[in-house]
Steps between C-alpha positions, in 0.01 A plus 500: 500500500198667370556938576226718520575861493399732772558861411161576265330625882332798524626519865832613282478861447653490100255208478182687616587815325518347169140282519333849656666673176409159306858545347510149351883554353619541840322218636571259222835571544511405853313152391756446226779591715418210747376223228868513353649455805312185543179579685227306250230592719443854630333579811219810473405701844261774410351487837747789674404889490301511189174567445295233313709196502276298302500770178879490584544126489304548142772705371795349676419146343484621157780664504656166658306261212563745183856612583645162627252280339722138641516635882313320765261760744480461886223706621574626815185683704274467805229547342318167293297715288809647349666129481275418310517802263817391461456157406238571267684790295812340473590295156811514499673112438731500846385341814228668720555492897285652798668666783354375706265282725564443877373220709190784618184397416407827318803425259405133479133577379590753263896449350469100475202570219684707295791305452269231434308662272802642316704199531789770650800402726438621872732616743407392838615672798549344824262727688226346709231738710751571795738635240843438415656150641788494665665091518512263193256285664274731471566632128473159425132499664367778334653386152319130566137712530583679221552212291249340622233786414693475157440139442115563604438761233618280215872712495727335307809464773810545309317869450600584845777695622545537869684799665631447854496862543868639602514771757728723559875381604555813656251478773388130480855295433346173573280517262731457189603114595132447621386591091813273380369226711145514386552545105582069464215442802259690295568293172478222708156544511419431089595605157508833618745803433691743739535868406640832750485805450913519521499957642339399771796352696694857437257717645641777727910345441794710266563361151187253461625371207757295675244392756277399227735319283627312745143402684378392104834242478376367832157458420574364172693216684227416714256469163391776444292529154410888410583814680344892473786755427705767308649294218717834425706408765751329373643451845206262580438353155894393493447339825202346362661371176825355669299315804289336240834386324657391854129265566552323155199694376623671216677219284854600397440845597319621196284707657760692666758520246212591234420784778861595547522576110170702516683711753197429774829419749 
């Protein structure tokens, strides 16, 4: 399963103190502390409390592309003008993603092009103009109008990576089996992939970690290809490692025994 780390977010107070202070040892720490756990591509938010996000996205992706030359970058933002910053700074030789394009036309119009243009992978959320969906059916529905948008800009398919969008358990318990159920509906659709953003599920509940670990082994089972999170937790990467040995997926468990020597469980 493919990991990209989520903790380089300026929404993170350590995280935004050390891009104001443009402290590049700290921050290259945190990237290298997250690649050798296993996360090849790193996700980038510069869009939370700072002041110029796209001078900030400069700085954060060299840092990213000189320090850890092999990781992948996920640019995270709202804003396509600093996307495409992004995509046009980095040169590093890891995988580029966007996060992300919803089903909205304003996101269509704008997002599809880049990842076009940039031949990047793009997360797709399952967000239409009323919002959030609530059923399978209709993830499923706003996933099929994605794609299809997709297929109409010349994206190449395989490229994208549809999250179902977990909410809360706390408040909305239904909502965990209604994700499960969509992930294999949703590659139903094509050559697509399925990704989550794993913390989600926690939100609001004591010791996440278990909540999270446990949600990933689920999801895992019902196909799912890539997920967002902390890859220092070794609570959730363990979980990760031995579910993938439990599918079949990791071939006389190599990857989890190599991991177990490395100490990542």
């Amino acid at each position: 399963m493919l990991i990209i780390g989520e903790r380089i977010n300026s929404s993170r107070p350590d995280i935004q103190k050390a891009i104001r202070a443009r402290d590049a040892v700290s921050l290259a720490q945190e990237m290298r502390s997250q690649f050798e756990a296993g996360a090849k591509v790193l996700d980038i938010n510069c869009a939370m409390g700072l002041d110029d996000e796209l001078d900030d996205i400069d700085w954060v992706t060299d840092v990213l592309q000189r320090e850890i030359p092999d990781a992948g970058l996920c640019i995270d933002s709202p804003n396509c003008l600093a996307i495409e910053r992004a995509l046009t700074t980095f040169k590093g030789r890891g995988e580029v993603f966007i996060n992300s394009v919803t089903a909205e036309k304003s996101k269509i119009s704008t997002i599809l092009p880049l990842a076009v243009k940039h031949r990047a992978n793009l997360i797709a959320l399952v967000m239409g103009e009323d919002g959030m969906p609530s059923t399978k059916a209709q993830r499923v529905e706003i996933a099929a109008a994605i794609l299809a948008a997709a297929r109409h800009a010349g994206l190449d398919e395989t490229r994208l990576y549809f999250d179902p969008l977990i909410r809360p358990l706390a408040t909305e318990p239904e909502q965990a089996s209604e994700v499960l159920a969509s992930i294999g509906l949703i590659k139903s659709l094509g050559p697509v992939r399925t990704i989550c953003g794993v913390s989600n599920i926690s939100y609001g509940l004591p010791r996440r970690s278990l909540i999270n670990s446990s949600f990933l082994g689920l999801a895992l089972a019902a196909g799912l290809d890539a997920a967002i999170l902390d890859p220092t937790d070794r609570r959730i990467v363990s979980a990760m490692l031995a579910s993938e040995a439990l599918l079949g997926r990791d071939t006389y468990c190599r990857n989890y025994l190599a991991a177990f020597r490395k100490g990542l469980i």
